[in-house]
N, C-alpha and C positions, 0 to 999 in steps of 0.2 A: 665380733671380729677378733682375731688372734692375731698376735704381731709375731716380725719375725725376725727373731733375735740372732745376731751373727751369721746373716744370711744363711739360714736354713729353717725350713718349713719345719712345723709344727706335727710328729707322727699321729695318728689317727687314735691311738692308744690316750695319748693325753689331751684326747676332747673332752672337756668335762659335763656328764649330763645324757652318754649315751646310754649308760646302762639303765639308768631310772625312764626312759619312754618305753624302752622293748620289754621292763617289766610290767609298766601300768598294760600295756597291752595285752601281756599274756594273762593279767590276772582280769581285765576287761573278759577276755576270751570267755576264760574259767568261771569268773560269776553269769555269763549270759549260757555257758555249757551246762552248768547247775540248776539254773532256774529252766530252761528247758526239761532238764531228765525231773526235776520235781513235779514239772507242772503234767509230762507223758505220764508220772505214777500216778499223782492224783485224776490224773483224768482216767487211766485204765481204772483205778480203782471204782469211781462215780461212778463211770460210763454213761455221761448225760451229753450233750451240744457240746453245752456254754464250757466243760471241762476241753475237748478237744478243739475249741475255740480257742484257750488260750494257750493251748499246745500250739496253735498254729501260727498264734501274735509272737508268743515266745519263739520260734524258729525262725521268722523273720526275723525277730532282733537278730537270735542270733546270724545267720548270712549278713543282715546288715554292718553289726560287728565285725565281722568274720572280713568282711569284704573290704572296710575302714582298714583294718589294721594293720591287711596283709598290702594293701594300695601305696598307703604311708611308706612302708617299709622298701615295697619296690621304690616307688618314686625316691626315697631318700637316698638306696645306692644307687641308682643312674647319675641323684646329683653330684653323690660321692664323687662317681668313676668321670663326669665331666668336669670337674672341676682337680680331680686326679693329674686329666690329660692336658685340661689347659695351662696347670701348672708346670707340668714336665713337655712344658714347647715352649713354655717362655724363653729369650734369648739371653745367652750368658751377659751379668754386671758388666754395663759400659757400653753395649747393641746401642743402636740408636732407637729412641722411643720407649726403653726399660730400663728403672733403676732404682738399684739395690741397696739399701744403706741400711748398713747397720749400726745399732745404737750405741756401740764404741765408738764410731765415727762420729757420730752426731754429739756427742758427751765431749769427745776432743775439740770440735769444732767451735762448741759453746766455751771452754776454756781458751783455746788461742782467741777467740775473740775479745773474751774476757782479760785476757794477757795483753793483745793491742791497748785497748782502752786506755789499763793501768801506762802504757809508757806514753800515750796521747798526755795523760794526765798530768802526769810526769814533766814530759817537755814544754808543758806549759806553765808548768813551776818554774823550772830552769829559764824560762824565758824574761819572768813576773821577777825573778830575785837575781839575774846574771850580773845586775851592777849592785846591792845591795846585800844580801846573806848571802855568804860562799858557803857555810856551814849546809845552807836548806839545798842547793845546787848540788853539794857532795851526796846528801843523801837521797836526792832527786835521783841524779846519776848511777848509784848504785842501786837504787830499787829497779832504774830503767836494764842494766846488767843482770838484775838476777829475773826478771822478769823473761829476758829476751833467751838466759840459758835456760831456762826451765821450757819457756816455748818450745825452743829446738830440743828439748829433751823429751819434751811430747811428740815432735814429729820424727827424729829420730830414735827415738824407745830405747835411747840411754840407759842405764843399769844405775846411774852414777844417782839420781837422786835431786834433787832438789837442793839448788843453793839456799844456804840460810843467811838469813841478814834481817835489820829491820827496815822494815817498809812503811814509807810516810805518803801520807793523801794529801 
């Protein structure tokens, strides 16, 4: 299964893996097309049964072949073209019953959470030390501010960067 990065499908070009079946196939064809016309020579040649005998096993193969390959192939673009159409009727990001995320979204989502946390963690420092270390509270406080700018820089897509400071656990 292929994902689908910044919501858009995957073009049909970068499936990996199509060109290697349509070749075992053709070359399938071609060794069961060979082994027939060797086996027509030798049997004209003999001219006995058992030689036109295997002339005839050999031409069943090949149909059999012939019939495998060409099956496959149909069946796999109708799958194609069904799977073409169910795609392009799906209802636009945000319909009800479909949705779309892309992995930016998801990556930001995993950081603002990760971003809450740190100021949970935070406020609970500040709570443990409010009458004791004013020093641990400052820098409580300040990891909770640059945590909270950097958040809103994520969800507003700031230019500005990341505040620096140091951040204590």
């Amino acid at each position: 299964m292929q994902s689908i990065r910044n919501g858009k499908t995957p073009s049909p070009s970068s499936t990996p893996g199509r060109g290697v079946s349509r070749k075992m196939g053709n070359i399938g064809i071609t060794v069961m097309l060979i082994v027939f016309l060797v086996a027509v020579v030798f049997a004209a040649n003999q001219n006995d049964v058992i030689g036109w005998l295997v002339v005839i096993v050999s031409l069943g193969w090949l149909c059999l072949a012939t019939f495998v390959v060409f099956s496959v192939r149909g069946a796999a673009r109708k799958a194609t073209a069904k799977l073409a159409d169910a795609t392009a009727g799906l209802r636009p990001a945000g319909a009800p019953g479909v949705s779309v995320v892309d992995e930016g979204t998801i990556v930001r989502d995993r950081k603002l959470d990760h971003s809450f946390k740190i100021i949970q963690v935070q406020s609970k420092v500040i709570r443990e030390n409010l009458d004791t270390d004013r020093e641990m509270v400052d820098r409580a406080l300040e990891t909770i501010e640059i945590t909270a700018h950097n958040a809103r820089g994520m969800i507003k897509k700031e230019d500005g960067g990341p505040v620096e400071g140091t951040v204590v656990d």
